[in-house]
TIBA-651984 format. One record per residue (C-alpha): residue in one letter; x, y, z. Coordinates in nm, 2 decimals, always signed. Each point is the difference from the previous one (the first is absolute). Layout:
<palums>
- A,X,Y,Z
...
</palums>
This chain:
<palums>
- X,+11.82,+8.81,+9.34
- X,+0.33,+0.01,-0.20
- X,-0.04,+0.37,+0.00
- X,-0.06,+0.06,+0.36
- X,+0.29,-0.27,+0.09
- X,+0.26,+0.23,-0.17
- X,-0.08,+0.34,+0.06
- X,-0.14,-0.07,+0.32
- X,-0.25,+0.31,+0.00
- X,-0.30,-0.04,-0.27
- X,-0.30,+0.24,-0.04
- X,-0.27,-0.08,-0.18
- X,-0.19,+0.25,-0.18
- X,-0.31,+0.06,-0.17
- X,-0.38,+0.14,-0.01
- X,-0.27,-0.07,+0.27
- X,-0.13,-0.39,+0.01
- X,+0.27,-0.19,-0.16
- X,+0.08,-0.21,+0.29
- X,+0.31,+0.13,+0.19
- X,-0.07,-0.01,+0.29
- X,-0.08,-0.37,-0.06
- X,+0.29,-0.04,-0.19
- X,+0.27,+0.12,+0.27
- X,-0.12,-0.24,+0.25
- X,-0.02,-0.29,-0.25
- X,+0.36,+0.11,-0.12
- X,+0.12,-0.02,+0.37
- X,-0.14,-0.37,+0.07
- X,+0.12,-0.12,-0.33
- X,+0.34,+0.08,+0.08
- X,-0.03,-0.11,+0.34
- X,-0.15,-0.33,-0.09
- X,-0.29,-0.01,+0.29
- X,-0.26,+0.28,+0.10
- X,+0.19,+0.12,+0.30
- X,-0.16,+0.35,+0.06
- X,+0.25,+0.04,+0.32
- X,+0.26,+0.06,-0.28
- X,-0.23,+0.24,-0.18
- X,-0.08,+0.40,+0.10
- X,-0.16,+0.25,-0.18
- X,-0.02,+0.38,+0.08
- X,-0.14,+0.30,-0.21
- X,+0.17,+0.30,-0.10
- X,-0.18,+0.31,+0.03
- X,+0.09,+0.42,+0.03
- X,+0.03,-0.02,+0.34
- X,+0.24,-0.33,+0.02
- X,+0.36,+0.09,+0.10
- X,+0.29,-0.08,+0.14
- X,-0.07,-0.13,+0.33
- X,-0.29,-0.22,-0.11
- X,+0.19,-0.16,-0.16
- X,+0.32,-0.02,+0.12
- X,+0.05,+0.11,+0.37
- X,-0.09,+0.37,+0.14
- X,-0.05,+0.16,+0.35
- X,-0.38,-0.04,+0.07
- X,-0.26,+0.20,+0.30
- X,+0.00,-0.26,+0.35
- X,-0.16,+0.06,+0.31
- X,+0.34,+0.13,+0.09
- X,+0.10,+0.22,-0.26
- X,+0.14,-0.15,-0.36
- X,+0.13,-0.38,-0.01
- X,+0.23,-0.16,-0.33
- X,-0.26,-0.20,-0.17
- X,+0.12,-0.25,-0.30
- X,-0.22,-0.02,-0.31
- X,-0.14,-0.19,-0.25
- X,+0.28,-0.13,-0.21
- X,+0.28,+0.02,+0.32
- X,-0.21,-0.23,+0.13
- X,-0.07,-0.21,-0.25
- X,+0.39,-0.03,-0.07
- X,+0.10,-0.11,+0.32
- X,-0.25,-0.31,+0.00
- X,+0.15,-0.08,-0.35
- X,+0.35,+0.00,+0.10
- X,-0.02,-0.27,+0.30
- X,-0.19,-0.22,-0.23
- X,+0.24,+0.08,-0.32
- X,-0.13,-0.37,-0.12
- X,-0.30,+0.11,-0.13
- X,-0.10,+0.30,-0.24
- X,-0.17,+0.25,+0.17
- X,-0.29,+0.26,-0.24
- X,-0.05,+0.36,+0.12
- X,-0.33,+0.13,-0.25
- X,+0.00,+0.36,-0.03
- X,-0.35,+0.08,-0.13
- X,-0.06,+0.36,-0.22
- X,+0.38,+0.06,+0.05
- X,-0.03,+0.29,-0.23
- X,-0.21,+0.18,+0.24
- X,+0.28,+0.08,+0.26
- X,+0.27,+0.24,+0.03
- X,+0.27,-0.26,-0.09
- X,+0.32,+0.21,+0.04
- X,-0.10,+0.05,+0.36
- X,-0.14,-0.37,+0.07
- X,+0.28,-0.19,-0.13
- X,+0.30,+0.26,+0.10
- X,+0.31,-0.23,+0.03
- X,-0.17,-0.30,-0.11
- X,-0.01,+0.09,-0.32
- X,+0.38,-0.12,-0.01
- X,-0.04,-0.28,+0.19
- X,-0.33,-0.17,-0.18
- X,+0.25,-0.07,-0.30
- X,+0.03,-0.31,-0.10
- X,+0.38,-0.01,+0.03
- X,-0.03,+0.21,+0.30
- X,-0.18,-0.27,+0.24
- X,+0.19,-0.18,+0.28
- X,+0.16,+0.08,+0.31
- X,+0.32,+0.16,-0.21
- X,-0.20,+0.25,-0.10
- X,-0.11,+0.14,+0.35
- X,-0.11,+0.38,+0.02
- X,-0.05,+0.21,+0.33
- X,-0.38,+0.12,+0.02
- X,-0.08,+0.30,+0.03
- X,-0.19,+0.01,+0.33
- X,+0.24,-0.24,+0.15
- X,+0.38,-0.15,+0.08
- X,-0.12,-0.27,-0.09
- X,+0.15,-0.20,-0.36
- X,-0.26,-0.09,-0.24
- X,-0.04,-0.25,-0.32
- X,-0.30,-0.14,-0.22
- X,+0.07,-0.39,-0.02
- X,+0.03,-0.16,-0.34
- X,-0.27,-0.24,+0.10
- X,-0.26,+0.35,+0.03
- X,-0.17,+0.07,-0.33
- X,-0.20,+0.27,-0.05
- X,-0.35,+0.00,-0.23
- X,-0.13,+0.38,-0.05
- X,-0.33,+0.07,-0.21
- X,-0.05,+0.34,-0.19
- X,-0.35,+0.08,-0.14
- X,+0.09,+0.17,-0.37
- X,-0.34,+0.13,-0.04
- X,+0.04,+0.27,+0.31
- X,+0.10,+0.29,-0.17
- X,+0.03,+0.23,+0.31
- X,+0.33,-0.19,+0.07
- X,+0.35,+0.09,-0.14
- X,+0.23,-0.21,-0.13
- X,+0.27,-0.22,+0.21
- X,+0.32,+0.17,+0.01
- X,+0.24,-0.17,-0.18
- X,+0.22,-0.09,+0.28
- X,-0.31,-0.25,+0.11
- X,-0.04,-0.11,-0.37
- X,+0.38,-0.14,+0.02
- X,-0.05,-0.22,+0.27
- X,-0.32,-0.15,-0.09
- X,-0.16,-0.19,-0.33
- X,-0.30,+0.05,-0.15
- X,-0.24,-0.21,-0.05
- X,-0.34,+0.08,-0.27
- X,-0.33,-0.16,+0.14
- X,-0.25,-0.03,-0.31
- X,-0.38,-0.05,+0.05
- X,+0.02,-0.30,-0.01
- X,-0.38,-0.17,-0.18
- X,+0.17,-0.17,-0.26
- X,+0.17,-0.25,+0.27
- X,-0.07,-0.33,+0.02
- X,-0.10,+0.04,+0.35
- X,-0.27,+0.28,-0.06
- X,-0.07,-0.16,-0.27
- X,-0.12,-0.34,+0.21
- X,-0.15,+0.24,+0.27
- X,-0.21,+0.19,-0.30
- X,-0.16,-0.34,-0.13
- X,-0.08,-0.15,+0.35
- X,-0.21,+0.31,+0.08
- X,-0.23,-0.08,-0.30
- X,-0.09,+0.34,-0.03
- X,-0.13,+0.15,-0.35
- X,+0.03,+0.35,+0.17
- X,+0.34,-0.04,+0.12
- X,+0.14,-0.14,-0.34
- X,-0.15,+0.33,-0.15
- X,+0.18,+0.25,+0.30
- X,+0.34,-0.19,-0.04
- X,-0.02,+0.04,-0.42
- X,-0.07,+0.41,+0.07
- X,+0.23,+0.02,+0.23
- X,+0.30,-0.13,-0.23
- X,-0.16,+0.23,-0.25
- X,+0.03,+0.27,+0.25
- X,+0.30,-0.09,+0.10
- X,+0.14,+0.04,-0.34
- X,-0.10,+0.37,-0.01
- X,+0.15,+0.07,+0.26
- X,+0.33,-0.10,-0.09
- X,-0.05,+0.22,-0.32
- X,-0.10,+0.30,+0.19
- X,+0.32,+0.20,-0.01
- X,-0.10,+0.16,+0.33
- X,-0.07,-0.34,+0.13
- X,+0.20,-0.36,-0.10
- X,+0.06,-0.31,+0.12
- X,+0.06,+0.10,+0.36
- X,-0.34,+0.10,-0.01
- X,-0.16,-0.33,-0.11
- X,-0.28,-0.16,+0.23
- X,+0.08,-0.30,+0.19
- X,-0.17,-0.30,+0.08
- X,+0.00,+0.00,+0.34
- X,-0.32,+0.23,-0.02
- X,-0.21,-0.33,-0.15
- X,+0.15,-0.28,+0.23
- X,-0.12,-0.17,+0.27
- X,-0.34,-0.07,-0.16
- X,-0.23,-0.30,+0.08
- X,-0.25,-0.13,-0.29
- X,-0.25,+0.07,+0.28
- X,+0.04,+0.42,+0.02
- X,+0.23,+0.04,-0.33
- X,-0.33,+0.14,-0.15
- X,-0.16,+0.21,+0.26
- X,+0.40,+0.16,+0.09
- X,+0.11,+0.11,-0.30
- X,-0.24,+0.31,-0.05
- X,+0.16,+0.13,+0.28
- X,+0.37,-0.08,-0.11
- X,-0.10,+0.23,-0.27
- X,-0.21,+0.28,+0.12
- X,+0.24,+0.03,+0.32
- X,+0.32,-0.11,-0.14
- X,+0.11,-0.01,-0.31
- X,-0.25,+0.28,-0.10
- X,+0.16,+0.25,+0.25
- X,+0.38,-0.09,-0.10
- X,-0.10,+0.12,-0.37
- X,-0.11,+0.35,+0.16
- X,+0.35,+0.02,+0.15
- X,+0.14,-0.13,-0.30
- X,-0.16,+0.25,-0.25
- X,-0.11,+0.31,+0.24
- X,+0.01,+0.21,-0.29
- X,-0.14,-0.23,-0.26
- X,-0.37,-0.06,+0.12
- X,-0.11,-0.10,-0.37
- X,+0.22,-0.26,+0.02
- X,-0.05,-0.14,+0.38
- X,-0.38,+0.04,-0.12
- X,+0.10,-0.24,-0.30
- X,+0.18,-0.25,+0.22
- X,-0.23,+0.03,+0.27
- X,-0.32,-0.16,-0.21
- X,+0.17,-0.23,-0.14
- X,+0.04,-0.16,+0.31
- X,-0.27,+0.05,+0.12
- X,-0.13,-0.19,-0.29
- X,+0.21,-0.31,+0.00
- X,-0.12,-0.07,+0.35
- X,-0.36,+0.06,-0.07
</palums>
């Protein structure tokens, strides 16, 4: 929270199923102190995302084209008249979009010393003056396993911090959920997963933005852990190693039956 107090932009990073989704939205109540999802919005960045999604941009009416605010405009304006509170805007896979052409002037004003009224910028579509509020904070989440996405451009990287998301099975709370489920099976996934886990961080191709998360064995009864986690395998975790190692098949062969096995 510390982190996300001072820089006021915070994205947290990491491979598929470590939990941040989950951990955005518990970051955003923890700092508000109550569960007040009016406060909270998330959107998702994707190759077609721009501009006027986000911020404001002349749209098709019944009448020709009409100024329509966005996303974030919107989400701005709420926060200011109620400049009380702390206000969370989630930007989910924000490595996907075009971010030069999303943000456009914001990139200036989502500073941290840049916030406030003082620092008001005329939009582009608009005569109208424009600021974040110091009480918006904004949670993005970038997936380090994708590797048909480039790298954020440094000016993005200046105004944000980054924050690693590990696995996560050594935790004390995976931990308690592991021995409630009472699951022989699932005790011998989680230990070749780790196991797996560690050669993927070796893999020089690969590494620790790579690793498998936990998310993909949660939400698990005592009742179905059993009969579910074949198909976790087979359908999941099975078909991430082909992605992973498209040109090793000896060794997605390798991690594939030994998978198979520990669930068996």
């Amino acid at each position: 929270m510390g982190l996300l107090r001072a820089k006021r932009n915070v994205i947290l990073q990491g491979a598929p199923g470590v939990g941040k989704t989950f951990l955005a939205k518990r970051l955003a109540y923890s700092m508000m102190g109550v569960k007040d999802s009016t406060r909270v919005t998330m959107v998702q960045f994707h190759q077609s995302y721009s501009y006027e999604d986000f911020v404001m941009g002349f749209r098709p009416s019944s009448t020709g084209f009409e100024l329509r605010k966005g996303a974030f405009y919107t989400f701005c304006r709420e926060a200011a008249d109620d400049l009380d509170n702390d206000y969370f805007f989630v930007i989910d896979e924000i490595n996907r979009g075009n971010l030069s052409k999303i943000f456009g002037e914001l990139f200036m004003l989502i500073e941290a010393d840049k916030r406030g009224a003082k620092h008001k910028l005329r939009l582009l579509y608009s005569d109208e003056l424009f600021h974040v509020p110091e009480n918006v904070y904004i949670i993005g989440m970038m997936n380090t396993a994708d590797r048909s996405l480039a790298m954020l451009d440094y000016a993005l990287r200046r105004r944000f911090a980054f924050f690693d998301l590990r696995p996560g099975f050594s935790s004390e709370g995976f931990r308690a959920y592991q021995d409630g489920l009472y699951s022989e099976r699932f005790d011998r996934l989680v230990r070749c997963v780790v196991d797996l886990n560690g050669r993927i961080a070796e893999d020089e191709s690969l590494g620790d933005g790579f690793c498998i998360g936990r998310s993909f064995l949660c939400n698990l009864t005592p009742e179905d852990v059993d009969d579910r986690l074949p198909a976790i395998v087979e359908y999941e975790l099975i078909p991430l190693l082909r992605e992973y190692w498209f040109d090793d098949a000896d060794k997605v062969r390798d991690w594939s039956d030994r998978l198979r096995a520990a669930v068996k």
